[in-house]
N, C-alpha and C positions, 0 to 999 in steps of 0.2 A: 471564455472561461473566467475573465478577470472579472466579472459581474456577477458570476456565479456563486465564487470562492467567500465564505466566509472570511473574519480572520485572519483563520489560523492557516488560510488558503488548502484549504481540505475541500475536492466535492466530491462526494460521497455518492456515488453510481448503485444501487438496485438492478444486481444482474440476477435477482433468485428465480425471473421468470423468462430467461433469455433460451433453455430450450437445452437440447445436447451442444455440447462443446464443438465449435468447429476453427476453421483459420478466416470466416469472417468474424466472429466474436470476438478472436484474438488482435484483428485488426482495428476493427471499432476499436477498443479496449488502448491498444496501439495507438490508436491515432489519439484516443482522449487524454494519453498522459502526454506525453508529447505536447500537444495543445497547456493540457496545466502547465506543465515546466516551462514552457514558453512564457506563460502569463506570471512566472515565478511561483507557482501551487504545486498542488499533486490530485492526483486521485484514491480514493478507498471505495472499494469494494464490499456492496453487502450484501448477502446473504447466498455466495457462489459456492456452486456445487463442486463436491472434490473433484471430480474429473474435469473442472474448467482451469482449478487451483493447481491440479499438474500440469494441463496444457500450456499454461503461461509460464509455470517454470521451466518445460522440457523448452521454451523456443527463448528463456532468458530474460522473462518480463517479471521483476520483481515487485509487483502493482501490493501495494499494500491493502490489507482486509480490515474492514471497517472493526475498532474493539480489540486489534491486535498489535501491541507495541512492534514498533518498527525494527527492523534488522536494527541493530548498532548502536540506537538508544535504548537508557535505562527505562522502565515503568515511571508513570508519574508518581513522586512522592518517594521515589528511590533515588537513595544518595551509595555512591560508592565511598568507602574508606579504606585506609589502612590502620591498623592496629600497631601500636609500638612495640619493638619488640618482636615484628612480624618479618618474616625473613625476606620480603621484597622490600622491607626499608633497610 
């Protein structure tokens, strides 16, 4: 996977033609993050169909979708602030 990864260590999987959703798809999918994190990457997801995008969540796979900010971080070009005066200061 460490040859694969770009950068910003992102590869970027094409599941739009993998078929109906099953618990081998989920396993490939499985075993490829697993492989990135090892290699210190990730994988995203493109173009997966809704019923593949609930199966990974009903089993706890938070595989990130290609074009889709990540759980926890901001949008690029998004800066958080506080405002003075703002009742969390």
């Amino acid at each position: 996977m460490r040859g694969l990864a770009p950068r910003s260590g992102v590869v970027v999987c094409d599941v739009a033609g993998l078929g109906p959703p099953g618990l081998a798809q989920v396993e490939l999918l499985a075993r490829l993050e697993l492989a990135a994190r090892r290699g210190g990457g990730r994988i995203a997801l493109r173009g997966p169909e809704p019923a593949l995008r609930a199966l990974l969540g009903l089993v706890g796979l938070g595989i990130q979708v290609e074009g889709e900010v990540e759980e926890g971080k901001p949008a690029g070009g998004v800066e958080e602030a506080v405002e003075t005066g703002d009742a969390a200061s």
